[in-house]
C-alpha positions, 0 to 999 in steps of 0.5 A: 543651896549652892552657896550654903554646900560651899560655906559647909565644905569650906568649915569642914576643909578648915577643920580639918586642916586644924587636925593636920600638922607634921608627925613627930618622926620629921624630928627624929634626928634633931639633937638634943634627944629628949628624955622626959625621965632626965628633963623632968626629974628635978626642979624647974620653973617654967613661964607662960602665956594663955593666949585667946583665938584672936590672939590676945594675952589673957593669962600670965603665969609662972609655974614652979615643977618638981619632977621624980622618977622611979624606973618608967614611972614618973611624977610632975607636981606643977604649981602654978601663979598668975598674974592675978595672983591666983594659984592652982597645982596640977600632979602628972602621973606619967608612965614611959611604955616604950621608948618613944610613948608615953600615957599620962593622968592628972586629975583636971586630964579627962581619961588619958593623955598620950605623948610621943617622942622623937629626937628633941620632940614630944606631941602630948595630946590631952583633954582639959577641964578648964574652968571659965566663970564657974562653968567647965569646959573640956578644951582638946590640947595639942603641946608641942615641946622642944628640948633646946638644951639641957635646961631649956625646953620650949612648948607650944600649945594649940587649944581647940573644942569641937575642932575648932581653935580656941587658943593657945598657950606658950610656956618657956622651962627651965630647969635649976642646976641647983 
């Protein structure tokens, strides 16, 4: 029994060790700001990896993004190619509620994504529906991003479900100067 309390206390402090992390505020000062209305209005390309929770490669892709923005109100087509020459298309509707927050909808997002901005940072935490071999799962996102320049931004990305950790995705953009 003594055992058995120690294995569920030792998942439990792993679980929730997975949901800490620093708050966006520690970037505050770090230059260059990050304005998601300049960064994402335009054309950019971007290049990624999926990786599984062991670590492994199982996904390449490069993504071809146009982003337009009127007033606090944004759109993000994204349209993604694999390394296996499959394709898929994500559209963001992205909303700035205030200088700092942002809520964003695309239809493969389960409610709303919500995001917060801090000096070159932005947390952008969502829900998923990820197809897997036919069926969908509903994959907890947690991105990272970090602007570089003004054309290169960095996102980390840690995928979880039922707190656990899943895997995560690394994508490097780029935005065109022409």
């Amino acid at each position: 029994m003594a055992i058995r309390r120690l294995v569920l206390a030792a998942v439990a402090a792993g679980c929730l060790a997975g949901c800490a992390g620093p708050s966006v505020d520690v970037y505050q000062a770090e230059k260059p700001a990050l304005d998601l209305a300049k960064y994402f209005d335009g054309k950019l390309d971007a290049w990624g990896i999926v990786q599984n929770r062991s670590g492994k490669v199982t996904k390449r892709f490069h993504v071809e993004m146009t982003g337009t923005w009127q007033g606090d109100r944004g759109t993000l087509e994204e349209d993604f190619t694999y390394s296996d020459g499959s394709r898929s298309r994500r559209v963001w509707n992205i909303t700035r509620l205030d200088a700092n927050h942002y809520r964003g909808t695309a239809a493969d997002v389960v409610g709303e994504a919500i995001g917060e901005a801090r000096g070159n940072a932005l947390r952008w935490r969502y829900v998923l529906a990820v197809e897997v071999e036919g069926k969908t799962y509903n994959v907890n996102f947690d991105d990272w991003m970090y602007l570089m320049d003004d054309q290169v931004m960095l996102n980390k990305s840690a995928m979880s479900k039922f707190g656990l950790h899943v895997g995560e995705v690394t994508v490097s953009f780029r935005k065109r100067t022409s």
